[in-house]
N, C-alpha and C positions, 0 to 999 in steps of 0.2 A: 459660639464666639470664644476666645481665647479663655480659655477654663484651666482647671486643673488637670492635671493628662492623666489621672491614674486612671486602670482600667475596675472594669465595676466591680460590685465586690458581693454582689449575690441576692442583694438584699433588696427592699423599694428604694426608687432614688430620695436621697437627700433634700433636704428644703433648699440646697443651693443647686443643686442638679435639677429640682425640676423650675427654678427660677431659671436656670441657663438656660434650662432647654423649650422654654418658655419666650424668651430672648431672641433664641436662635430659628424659632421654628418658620417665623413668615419669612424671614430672608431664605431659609435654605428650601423650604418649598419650591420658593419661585427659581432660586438656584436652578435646581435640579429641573424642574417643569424645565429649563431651559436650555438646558444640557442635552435632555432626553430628545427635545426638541432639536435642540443642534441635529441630531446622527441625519436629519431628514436633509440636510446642506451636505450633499457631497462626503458626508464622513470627517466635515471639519471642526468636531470636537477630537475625534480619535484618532487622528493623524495630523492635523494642519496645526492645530493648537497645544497639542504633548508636544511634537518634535521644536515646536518653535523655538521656548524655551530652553531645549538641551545646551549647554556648552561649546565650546567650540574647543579643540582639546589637543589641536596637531595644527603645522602649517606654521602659519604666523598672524601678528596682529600690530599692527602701529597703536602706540598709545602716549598722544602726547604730554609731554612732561618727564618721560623717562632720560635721565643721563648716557644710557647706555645698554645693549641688549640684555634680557632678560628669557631663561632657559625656564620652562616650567614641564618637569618631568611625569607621569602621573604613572603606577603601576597599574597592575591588573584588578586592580581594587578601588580606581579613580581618584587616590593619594596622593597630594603634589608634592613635590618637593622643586621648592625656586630655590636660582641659583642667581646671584646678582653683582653687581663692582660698586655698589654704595650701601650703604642703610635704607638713605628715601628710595631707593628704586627696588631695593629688597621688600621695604612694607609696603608702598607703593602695587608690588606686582600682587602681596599678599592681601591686601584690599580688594584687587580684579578678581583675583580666583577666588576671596570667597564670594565676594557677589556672583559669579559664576556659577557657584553651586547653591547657595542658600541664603541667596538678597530677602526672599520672601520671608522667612523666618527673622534676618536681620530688621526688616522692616517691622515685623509685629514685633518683637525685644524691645526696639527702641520707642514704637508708640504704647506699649507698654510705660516703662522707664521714666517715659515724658508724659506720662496721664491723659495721651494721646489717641487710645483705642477708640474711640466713640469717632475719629475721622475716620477710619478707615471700615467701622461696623455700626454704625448710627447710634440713635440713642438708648439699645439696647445697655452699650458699657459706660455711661454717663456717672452710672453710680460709682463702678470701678472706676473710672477719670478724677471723681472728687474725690476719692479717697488718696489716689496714685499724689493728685494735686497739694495735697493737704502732710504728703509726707515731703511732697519737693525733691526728687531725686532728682531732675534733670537737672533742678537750681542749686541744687547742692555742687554736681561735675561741674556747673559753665563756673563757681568759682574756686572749683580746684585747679581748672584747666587754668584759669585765670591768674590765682593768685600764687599758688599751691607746684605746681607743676615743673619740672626744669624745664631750660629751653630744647635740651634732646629731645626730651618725653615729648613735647610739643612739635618738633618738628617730625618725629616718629607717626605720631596723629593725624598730622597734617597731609602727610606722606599718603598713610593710608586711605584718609577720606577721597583723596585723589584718585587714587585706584579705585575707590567703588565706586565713583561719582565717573570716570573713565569709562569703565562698562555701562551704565546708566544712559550714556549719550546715546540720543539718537532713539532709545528703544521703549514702544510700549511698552503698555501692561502684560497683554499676549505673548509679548514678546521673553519677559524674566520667569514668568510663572504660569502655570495652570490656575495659581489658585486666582490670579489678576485677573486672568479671563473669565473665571468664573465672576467676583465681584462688581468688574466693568458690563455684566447684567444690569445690575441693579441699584450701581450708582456710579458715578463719575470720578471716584479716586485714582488718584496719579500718585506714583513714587516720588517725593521729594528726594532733591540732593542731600547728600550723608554728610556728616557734620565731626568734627574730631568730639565735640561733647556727648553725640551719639554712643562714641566707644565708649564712655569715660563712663555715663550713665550706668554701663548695666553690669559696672563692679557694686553698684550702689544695690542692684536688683539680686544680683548673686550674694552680698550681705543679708540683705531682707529674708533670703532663704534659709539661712543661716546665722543666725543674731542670735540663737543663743536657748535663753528661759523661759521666753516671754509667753511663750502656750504653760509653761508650766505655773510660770504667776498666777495667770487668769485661774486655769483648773483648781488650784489649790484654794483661791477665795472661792469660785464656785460654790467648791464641794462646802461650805461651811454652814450654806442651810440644811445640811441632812446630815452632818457628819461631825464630833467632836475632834477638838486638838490632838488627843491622844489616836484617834481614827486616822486624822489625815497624815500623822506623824508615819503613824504603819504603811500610808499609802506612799510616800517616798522617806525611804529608812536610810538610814547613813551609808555610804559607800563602803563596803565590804573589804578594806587595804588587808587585811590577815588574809582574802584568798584571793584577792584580784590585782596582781599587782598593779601599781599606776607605772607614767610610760618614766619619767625621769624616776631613779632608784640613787644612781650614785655622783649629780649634780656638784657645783660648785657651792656649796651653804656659805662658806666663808664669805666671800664675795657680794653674794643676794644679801647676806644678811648686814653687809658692809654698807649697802648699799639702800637698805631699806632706814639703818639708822641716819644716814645722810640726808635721808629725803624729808625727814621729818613727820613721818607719816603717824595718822593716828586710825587707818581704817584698816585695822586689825581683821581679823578671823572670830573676833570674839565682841565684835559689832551686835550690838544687841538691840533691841527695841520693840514697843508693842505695834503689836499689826495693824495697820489702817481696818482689815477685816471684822475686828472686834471692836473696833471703835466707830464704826459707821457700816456694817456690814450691809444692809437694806438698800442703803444708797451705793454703794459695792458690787453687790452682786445685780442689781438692778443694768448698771451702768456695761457692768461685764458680758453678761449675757447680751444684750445686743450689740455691745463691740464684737462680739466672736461672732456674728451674722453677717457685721460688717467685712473682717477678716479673713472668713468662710468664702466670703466670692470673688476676692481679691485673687486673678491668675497666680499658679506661681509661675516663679523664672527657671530655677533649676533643682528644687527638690522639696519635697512633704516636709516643713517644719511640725516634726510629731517624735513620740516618746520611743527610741529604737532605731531611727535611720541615723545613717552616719558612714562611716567609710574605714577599710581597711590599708595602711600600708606598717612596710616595715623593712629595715637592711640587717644583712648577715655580712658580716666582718670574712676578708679572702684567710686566717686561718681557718675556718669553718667553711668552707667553700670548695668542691673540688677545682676552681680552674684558679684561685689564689688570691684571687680580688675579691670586692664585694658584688652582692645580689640585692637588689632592691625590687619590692612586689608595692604597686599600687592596684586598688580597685576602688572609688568613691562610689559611696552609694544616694543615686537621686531619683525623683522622679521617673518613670519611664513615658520618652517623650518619643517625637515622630517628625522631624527628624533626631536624632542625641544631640544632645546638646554637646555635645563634644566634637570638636571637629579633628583631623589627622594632619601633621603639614610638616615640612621640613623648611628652614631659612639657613642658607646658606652662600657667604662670602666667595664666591670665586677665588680671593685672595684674601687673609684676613689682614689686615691695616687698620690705622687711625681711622679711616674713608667708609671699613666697614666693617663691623667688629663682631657681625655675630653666625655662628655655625653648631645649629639649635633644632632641636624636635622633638616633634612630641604634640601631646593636646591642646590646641585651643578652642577660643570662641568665635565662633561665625560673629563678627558683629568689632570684634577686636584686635588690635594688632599685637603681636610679639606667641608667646609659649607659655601659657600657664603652669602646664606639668609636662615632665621631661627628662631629658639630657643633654648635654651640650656635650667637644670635645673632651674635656676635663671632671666636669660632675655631673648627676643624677642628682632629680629629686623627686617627693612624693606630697600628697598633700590627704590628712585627713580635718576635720571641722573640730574644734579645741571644745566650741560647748562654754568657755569661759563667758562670764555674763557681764553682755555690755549696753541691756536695754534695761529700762526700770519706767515701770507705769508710775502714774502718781495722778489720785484722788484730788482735782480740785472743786474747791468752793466757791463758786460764781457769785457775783453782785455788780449786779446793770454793769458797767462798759468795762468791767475790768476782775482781775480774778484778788481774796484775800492772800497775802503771803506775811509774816511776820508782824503780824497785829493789822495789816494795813491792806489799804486798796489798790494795787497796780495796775495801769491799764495794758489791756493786751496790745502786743505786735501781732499786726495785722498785711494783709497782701489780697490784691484782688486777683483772681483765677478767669480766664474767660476759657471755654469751654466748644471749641467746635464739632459740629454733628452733621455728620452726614445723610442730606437728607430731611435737615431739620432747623429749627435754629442754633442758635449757639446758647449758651448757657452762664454765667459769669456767677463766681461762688465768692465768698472773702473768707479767707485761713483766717482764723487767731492762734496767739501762740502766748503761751504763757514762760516763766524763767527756764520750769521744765522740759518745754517743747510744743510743738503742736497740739491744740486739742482736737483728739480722733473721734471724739465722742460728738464733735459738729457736724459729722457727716450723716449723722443718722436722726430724723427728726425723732423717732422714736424717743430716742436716748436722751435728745435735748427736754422731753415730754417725762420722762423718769426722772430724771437731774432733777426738775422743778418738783416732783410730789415726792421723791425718795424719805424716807423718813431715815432720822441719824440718832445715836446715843448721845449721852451728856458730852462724851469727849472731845465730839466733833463741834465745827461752828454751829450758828441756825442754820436752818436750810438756804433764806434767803431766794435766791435766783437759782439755786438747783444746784447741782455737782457736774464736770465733767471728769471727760479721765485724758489726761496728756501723755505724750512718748516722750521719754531723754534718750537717747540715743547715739551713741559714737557714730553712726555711720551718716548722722545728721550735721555732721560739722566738715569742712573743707579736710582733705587727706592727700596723700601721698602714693594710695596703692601702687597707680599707677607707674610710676618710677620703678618701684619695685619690681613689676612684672621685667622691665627691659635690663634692670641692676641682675636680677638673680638668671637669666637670660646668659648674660657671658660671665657672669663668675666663673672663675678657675680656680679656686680654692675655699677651705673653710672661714678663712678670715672674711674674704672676699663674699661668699653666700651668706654671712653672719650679718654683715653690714648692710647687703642688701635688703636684707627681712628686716630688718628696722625701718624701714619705710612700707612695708606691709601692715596697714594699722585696722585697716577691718575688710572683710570680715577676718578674726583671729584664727589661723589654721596651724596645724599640728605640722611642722616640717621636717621632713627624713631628708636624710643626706647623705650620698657616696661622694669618693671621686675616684681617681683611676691610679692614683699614688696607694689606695690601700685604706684612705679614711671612712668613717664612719660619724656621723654624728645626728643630732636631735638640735630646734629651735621651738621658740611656742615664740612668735611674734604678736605682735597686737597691740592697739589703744586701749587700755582695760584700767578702767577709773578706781580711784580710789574713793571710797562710798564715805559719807560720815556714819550716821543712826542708821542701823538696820543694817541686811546680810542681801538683798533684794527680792528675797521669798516671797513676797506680796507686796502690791499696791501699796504706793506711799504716801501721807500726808502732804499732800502737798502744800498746805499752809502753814507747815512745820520748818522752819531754817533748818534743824538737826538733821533731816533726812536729805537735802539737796545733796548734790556729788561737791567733792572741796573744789571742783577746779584740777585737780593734778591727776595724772596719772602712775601706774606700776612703771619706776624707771627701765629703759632699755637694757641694761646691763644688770637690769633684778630679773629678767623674765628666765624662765626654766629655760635651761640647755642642758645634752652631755655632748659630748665628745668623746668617741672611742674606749666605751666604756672595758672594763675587763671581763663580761659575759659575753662579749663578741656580738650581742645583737640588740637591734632597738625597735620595741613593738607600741605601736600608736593605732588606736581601735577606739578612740571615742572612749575612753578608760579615765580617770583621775590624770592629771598631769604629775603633780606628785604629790605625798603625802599632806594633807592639811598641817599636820603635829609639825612638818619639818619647815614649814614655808609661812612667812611672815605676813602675808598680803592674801586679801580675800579673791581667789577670780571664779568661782560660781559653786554652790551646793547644789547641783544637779548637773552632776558626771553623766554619761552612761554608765553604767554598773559592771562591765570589765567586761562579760559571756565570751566576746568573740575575741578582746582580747588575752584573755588569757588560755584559752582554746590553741591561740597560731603559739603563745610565749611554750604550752605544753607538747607542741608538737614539733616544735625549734631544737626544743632543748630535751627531747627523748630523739632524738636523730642527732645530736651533735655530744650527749652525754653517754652516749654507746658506740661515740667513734667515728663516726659515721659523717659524712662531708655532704653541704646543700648542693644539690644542681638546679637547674634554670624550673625544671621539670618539677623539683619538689618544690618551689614556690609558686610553680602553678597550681600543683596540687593541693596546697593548702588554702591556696582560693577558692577551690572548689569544695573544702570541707566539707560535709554537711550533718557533724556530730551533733544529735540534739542534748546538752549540759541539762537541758529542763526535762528532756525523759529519762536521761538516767537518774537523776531524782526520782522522778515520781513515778516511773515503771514497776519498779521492784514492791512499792503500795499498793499501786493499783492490782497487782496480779495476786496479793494475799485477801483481796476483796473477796466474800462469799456473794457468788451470783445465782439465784435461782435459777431464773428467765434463760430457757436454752440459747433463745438466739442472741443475748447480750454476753452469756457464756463463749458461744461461738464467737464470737467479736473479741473480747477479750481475750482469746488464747492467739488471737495475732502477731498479742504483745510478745508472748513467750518465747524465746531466744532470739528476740530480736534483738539488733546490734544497734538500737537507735540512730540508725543512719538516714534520712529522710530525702531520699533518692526518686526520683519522678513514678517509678514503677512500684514502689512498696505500700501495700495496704496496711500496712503498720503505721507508716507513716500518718496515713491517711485518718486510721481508727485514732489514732494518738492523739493527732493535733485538733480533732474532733473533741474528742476528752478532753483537752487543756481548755479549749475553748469553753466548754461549759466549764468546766475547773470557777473559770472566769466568771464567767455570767453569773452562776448561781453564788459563787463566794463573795464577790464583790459591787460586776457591773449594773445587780438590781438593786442595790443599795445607794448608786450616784446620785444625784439630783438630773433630773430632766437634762438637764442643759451639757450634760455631760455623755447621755446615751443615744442611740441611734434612733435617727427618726423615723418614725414607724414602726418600733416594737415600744408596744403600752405597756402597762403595769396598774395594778391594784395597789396602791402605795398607803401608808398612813398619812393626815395632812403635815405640812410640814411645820407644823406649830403644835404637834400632838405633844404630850406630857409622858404617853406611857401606850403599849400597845392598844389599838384601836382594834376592835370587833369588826368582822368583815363586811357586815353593814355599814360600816362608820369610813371603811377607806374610799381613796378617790382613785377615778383613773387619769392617770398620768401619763403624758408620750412625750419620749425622746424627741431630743431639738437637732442635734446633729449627724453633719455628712457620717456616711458610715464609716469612709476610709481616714475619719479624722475623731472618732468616738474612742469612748474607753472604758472599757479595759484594753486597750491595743494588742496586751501580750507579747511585749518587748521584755528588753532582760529588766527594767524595772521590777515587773510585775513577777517575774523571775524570783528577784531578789526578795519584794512581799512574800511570797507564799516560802521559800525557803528560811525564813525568819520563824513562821509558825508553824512549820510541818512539823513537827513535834509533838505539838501542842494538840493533841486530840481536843482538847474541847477549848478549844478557842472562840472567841464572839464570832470574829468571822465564819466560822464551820455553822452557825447557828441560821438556821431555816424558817420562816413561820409557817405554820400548817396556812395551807390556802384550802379551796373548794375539791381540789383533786388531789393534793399531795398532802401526807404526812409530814409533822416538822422534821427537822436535824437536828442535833445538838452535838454530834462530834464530824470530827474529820471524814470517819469511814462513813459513814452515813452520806454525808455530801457528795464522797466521791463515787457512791455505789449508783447514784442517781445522775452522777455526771456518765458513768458509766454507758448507764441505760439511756441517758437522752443523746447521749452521741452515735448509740446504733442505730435508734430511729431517723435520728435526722440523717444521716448517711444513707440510710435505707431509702428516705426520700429523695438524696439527690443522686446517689450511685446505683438503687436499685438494694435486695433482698439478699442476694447471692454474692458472699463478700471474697467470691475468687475475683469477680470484675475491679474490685477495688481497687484505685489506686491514687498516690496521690495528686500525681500530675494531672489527673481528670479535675480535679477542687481545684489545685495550684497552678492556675494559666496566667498567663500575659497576653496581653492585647497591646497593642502599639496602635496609637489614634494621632493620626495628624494633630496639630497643637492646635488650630483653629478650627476652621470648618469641618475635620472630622472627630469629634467630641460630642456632639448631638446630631440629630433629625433627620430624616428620611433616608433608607441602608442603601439607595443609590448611590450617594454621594460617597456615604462612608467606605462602600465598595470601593471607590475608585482611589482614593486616597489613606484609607486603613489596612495595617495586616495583623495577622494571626488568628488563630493563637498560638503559643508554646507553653507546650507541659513542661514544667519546673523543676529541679529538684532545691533543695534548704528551704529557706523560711526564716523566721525570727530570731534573733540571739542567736546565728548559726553564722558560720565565717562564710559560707558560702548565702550572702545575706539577702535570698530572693524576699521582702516583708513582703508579712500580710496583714491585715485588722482583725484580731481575732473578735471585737465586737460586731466586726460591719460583715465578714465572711472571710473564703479562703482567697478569693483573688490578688493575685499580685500585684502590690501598690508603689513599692520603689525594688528598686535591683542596683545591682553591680555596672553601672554608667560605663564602666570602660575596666580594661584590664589590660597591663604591664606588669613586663622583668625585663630589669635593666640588666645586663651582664657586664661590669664595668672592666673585666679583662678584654673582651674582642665586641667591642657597641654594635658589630651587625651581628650579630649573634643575639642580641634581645630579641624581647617579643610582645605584641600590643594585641588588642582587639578594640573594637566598637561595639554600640549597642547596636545600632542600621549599620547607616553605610554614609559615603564621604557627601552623597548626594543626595538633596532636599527635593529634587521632581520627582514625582510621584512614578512614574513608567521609566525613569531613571534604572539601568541595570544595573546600580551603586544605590539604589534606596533600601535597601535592607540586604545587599550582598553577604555582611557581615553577624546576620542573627542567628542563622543557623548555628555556626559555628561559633558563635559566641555561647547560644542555649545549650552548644554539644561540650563546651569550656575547652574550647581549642583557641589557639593564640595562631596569630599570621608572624610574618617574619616581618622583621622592623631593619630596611637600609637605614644606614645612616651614609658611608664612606661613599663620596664618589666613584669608586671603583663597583660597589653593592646596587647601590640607587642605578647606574648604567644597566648592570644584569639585570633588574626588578621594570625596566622602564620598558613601557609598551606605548607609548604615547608625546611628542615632545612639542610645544607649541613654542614659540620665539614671540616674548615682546620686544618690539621692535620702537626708538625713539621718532 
């Protein structure tokens, strides 16, 4: 059922993988049983049922409601580009064509969004519906749309739903999708009409993927049953600004700081307070661990909320340019999904007027109207994830009907949830909600069952009625995104994109800027609250007034900008926004640690500080990076190591003249990222607490109330609680940044080993690494074989691409028909060319490069795009993965824009017709 899409990562499945697959197995049995069965009808699974579905893609089609004809162009890649004489007959057409290609996808997004999946896959995802229920996404859209929303934005919606609800008429299940035919086996689901709150919804889903801290909260109270202050301190250490630069350097301070004294603010940087952790830890980590269970099965939408994914863009100013304008490079990094979640589209005004205002392309969402990323005539944009922290857990105190806050008893807000199941009953839950938000911890009887026995220190209340744990959350309150999306759509200038991103309030995205006049600039948009007590590092008291947020937020004309800086370029990689020392307001202490970007800032600026001018070509190529920052560290160590063991010897001399490049074919690569990964293992990841490590690999651990080393008689065994592609040590540039902290340090605690039943202790650096050494040739030897000419690393480094639903688990019939791959890989982790991997869970590739552009803003058809698949969501579709090769080869397509480009490019022309 709708799961998470990474592909496996080597190891035994996860305790939410074998729960899914658990889930999924008597449905997709009988699936298949029926499939197989089908071939004996005539062949009317493999012919009557693939084709039904396809498109229609030439000719013409009536669609009532349209003003006016409608031109839908598609090239040789099944890319549309609509041509229209209004706005509503523009989204309108955009509506048709995406349900055209990817209604089925559209439809699990939205029963997703709406805590709705348990209609369409019974009461396998029931658990997933209360939770979905319990955060209220859809209720949050119906009163943005409602209350929130302009009347364009609404009539844009409107427009659209028509268009999908348009195709819809008339037509089975069999008819939109294979995968309908498959389900209309085994139950009676029917596609509902599409809804404008539908779209509105799965900005709400695409924040969820992207909120921020909130895995790093959790890990950090975790680790506090096995690990002191000064430990966990090491394990996320300050952002590195002496070598990583952040993205704003030469910003407006006057202004922000003009701005922050206006506001009256008092939620400084220097926000201090004791950690809920240490004042109730028991009840803490109790609560925590089974929320991350919760968490854990929770699909996602668009990308791994974990320590290292994140996305690359950046613009080079037209003096550093050979054709005089600017170059802008995006590539976001998410999930690898089946179909992308990205879709390819062009909107464009036959004539631009008051009547129709937009002539726009670039990425959207199946499921949504307008251009998320792009360019229009006049600018380019790009978009990376800011990371700034806009969720905050918080520890409550329960007692009978209401939660304590401020000495006192409040009663919860409350909501009843009813629940349909296909196939079954219906289900009906009651939300509570406390000042903080929702209590998430009601979804799990476990955790309601901990809350009551948790034991707490003096600081906290009694125990009383137990503890839960609540979300605050910006993306929990009525917004605005939406406007934004159609505002920054037709901007034509910087004032004009500026103003638009102020209606962009979550999720908070890092935004690049061209336009075709020769500008350049940076925005960080967002609802980003201003905190009283506390920095949001950890779960907060929530019976404490000091820690609630004040109500206000970082004003709009405080948020980081430049404009046309005088380095000529702006790099945004998930980096620092900008320096903490310079910036008066708190927006998160867990950056990413800079690797990738300051990797594209040194490869910018040795190609334009030696004279030398960007082309379209060299910002593809620095997409494709694949320098490892973390082996040339640790390379030039590791080769002074004395090896006895001949064939670790042999292993190691891989390393020697290599240019740590981490390219699909290189056995260095391969021996390398082997070595880091135990690096990992043995310095850190067997030191976590359970709840942090991979499930299925034990350990002999001391108990975790030990005083002082335990004798090996006296230790217990212990196993890891988590997915693999979501454990840690992950071996992103965090961890990066940990270990270059103490590489120095030969005899650091961390380099320290305890002797076990087979190994001798460590006590320094070289010690540890000699044995990382030696356990990376074996284990390679195990998966690659003996003879390390075979080695390589694209054999460990695959991608798999898995349908989002039905093909994620159970029987390789199914998955046959609707899964492809693999692809050997080249990069990896903290590498610009960002294929992650888990370095706790294995080498498989878990999130990648979602898409890739360069905007060329002297000649726009002259840019260039790719996809992860292809435009189309059917399975036997010659556009469902057209585009991976080529993508995996880091080749770009050519991107029309100009009516004159899009005419050449077009192999296909369908007329909607009024």
């Amino acid at each position: 059922m709708p799961a998470n899409t990474n592909a496996s990562s080597g190891q035994k499945p996860g305790k939410s993988g074998r729960r899914k697959g658990r889930r999924a197995r008597l449905l997709l049995i009988v699936l298949v049983l029926a499939l197989v069965g089908g071939f004996g009808y005539g062949g009317y699974w493999s012919v009557s049922t693939v084709r039904a579905s396809f498109p229609q893609t030439s000719g013409s089609i009536t669609l009532e409601g349209l003003s006016g004809p409608v031109d839908v162009k598609r090239d040789g890649y099944g890319i549309p580009q609509i041509y229209a004489s209004s706005d509503e007959d523009l989204f309108m057409a955009q509506g048709y064509v995406q349900a055209q290609d990817r209604f089925y996808e559209m439809d699990v997004r939205r029963h997703l969004t709406s805590g709705r999946l348990s209609e369409m896959f019974g009461k396998s995802q029931v658990k997933n519906d209360e939770f979905l229920r319990t955060l209220g996404w859809d209720r949050v859209a119906k009163q943005e749309y409602d209350t929130k929303l302009s009347s364009s934005t609404k009539k844009y919606l409107d427009a659209y739903a028509k268009g999908v609800n348009a195709y819809l008429k008339g037509k089975s299940g069999k008819d939109i999708s294979l995968e309908y035919a498959a389900l209309g086996l085994v139950n009676d689901y029917k596609p509902q009409q599409w809804t404008p709150v539908d779209s509105v919804s799965w900005l709400k889903a695409m924040a969820w993927d992207l909120r921020g801290n909130m895995q790093d909260e959790i890990d950090r109270s975790l680790m506090t049953s096995r690990l002191g202050p000064k430990q966990i301190d090491d394990l996320y250490p300050d952002y590195p600004y002496s070598r990583n630069k952040p993205i704003v350097q030469t910003g407006q301070y006057n202004e922000i700081t003009k701005a922050f004294e206006q506001s009256g603010s008092t939620g400084t940087q220097s926000s201090t307070g004791s950690s809920t952790a240490n004042s109730s830890s028991s009840a803490l980590q109790s609560q925590l661990a089974g929320l991350y269970n919760v968490l854990d099965n929770v699909p996602t939408a668009v990308g791994v909320n974990g320590n290292g994914i994140g996305s690359n863009s950046w613009v080079v100013d037209g003096d550093h340019t050979i054709t005089g304008k600017p170059l802008l490079a995006n590539d976001p990094h998410l999930s690898a999904s089946l179909p992308s979640v990205w879709y390819q589209m062009g909107l464009h005004c036959t004539t631009l007027s008051s009547k129709c205002q937009y002539d726009v392309t670039g990425y959207t969402f199946a499921g949504m109207p307008g251009v998320i990323i792009g360019h229009n005539k006049n600018i380019a944009w790009g978009m990376t994830n800011s990371g700034v922290d806009v969720t905050d857990l918080y520890l409550e105190k329960l007692s009978g009907s209401g939660y304590l806050y401020d000495n006192k008893v409040r009663p919860f807000t409350t909501r009843t949830e009813t629940i349909k199941v296909a196939g079954g009953d219906s289900k009906k839950i009651v939300v509570r909600e406390t000042n903080n938000g929702p209590l998430l911890s009601d979804r799990d009887d476990e955790l309601v069952k901990v809350g009551k026995k948790a034991t707490v220190e003096t600081a906290a209340p009694d125990r009383g009625d137990g503890y839960g744990i609540a979300l605050r959350w910006t993306a929990l309150d009525p917004g605005t995104s939406m406007d934004a999306v159609f505002a920054i759509d037709k901007a034509s200038n910087w004032d004009e994109f500026r103003s638009a991103s102020r209606s962009f309030d979550v999720p908070s995205q890092n935004l690049v800027y061209a336009d075709t006049k020769g500008n350049i600039g940076y925005q960080l948009p967002g609802k980003i609250p201003v905190r009283g007590k506390g920095e949001g590092r950890l779960p907060a008291p929530g019976w404490d007034p000091a820690y609630s947020w004040t109500g206000k937020y970082i004003p709009q004309n405080a948020l980081p900008y430049e404009f046309n800086p005088k380095r000529g370029y702006i790099v945004t990689a998930n980096q620092a926004v900008i320096d903490k020392s310079r910036y008066p307001y708190l927006l998160t202490e867990d950056w990413g640690y800079g690797t990738r970007s300051q990797r594209i800032t040194d490869l910018i600026e040795s190609k334009i500080k030696g004279g030398g001018k960007m082309s379209t070509d060299d910002m593809r190529q620095i997409q494709l990076d694949n320098f490892s920052d973390i082996a040339r560290l640790l390379v030039p160590k590791l080769l002074k190591i004395d090896v006895s063991d001949k064939n670790v010897r042999e292993a190691q001399k891989l390393l020697e003249g290599w240019d740590y490049t981490q390219d699909a074919d290189s056995a260095a690569a391969a021996y390398f990222n082997a070595v880091w990964r135990n690096i990992l293992k043995l310095a850190f990841g067997n030191k976590l607490p359970k709840e942090l490590r991979v499930e299925g690999q034990c350990l002999w651990v001391e108990p975790a109330d030990s005083t002082g080393p335990a004798d090996e008689d006296q230790k217990v065994r212990e196993c890891g609680e988590r997915a693999a592609d979501q454990a840690q040590p992950d071996g992103g540039d965090r961890w990066f940044q940990v270990v270059n902290n103490i590489i120095n340090d030969q005899t650091n605690d961390w380099w320290h080993l305890p002797k076990t039943r087979t190994q001798k202790a460590t006590t320094t650096r070289d010690d540890l690494f000699k044995r990382a050494l030696t356990d990376a040739r074996w284990e390679l030897t195990a998966k690659l074989g003996k003879d390390i000419d075979t080695w390589s690393w694209g054999r460990l480094h695959r991608l798999f691409l898995k349908n989002q639903t039905l093909g994620t688990s159970g029987p390789g019939v199914l998955q046959y028909m609707l899964n492809r791959g693999p692809w050997k890989l080249d990069g990896g982790e903290a590498t610009v060319n960002a294929s992650g991997w888990n370095a706790a869970g294995g080498y498989s590739v878990v999130w990648v490069p979602s898409m890739r552009m360069v905007v060329n803003l002297a000649d726009l058809d002259k840019s260039k795009w790719i996809n992860l698949t292809g435009a189309s969501g059917h399975a036997y579709s010659a556009h469902y993965t057209d585009q991976t090769d080529k993508w995996a080869q880091g080749e770009l397509l050519s991107w029309s824009f100009s009516k004159t480009a899009v005419d050449k490019s077009t192999t296909d022309t369908l007329v909607l017709e009024p």
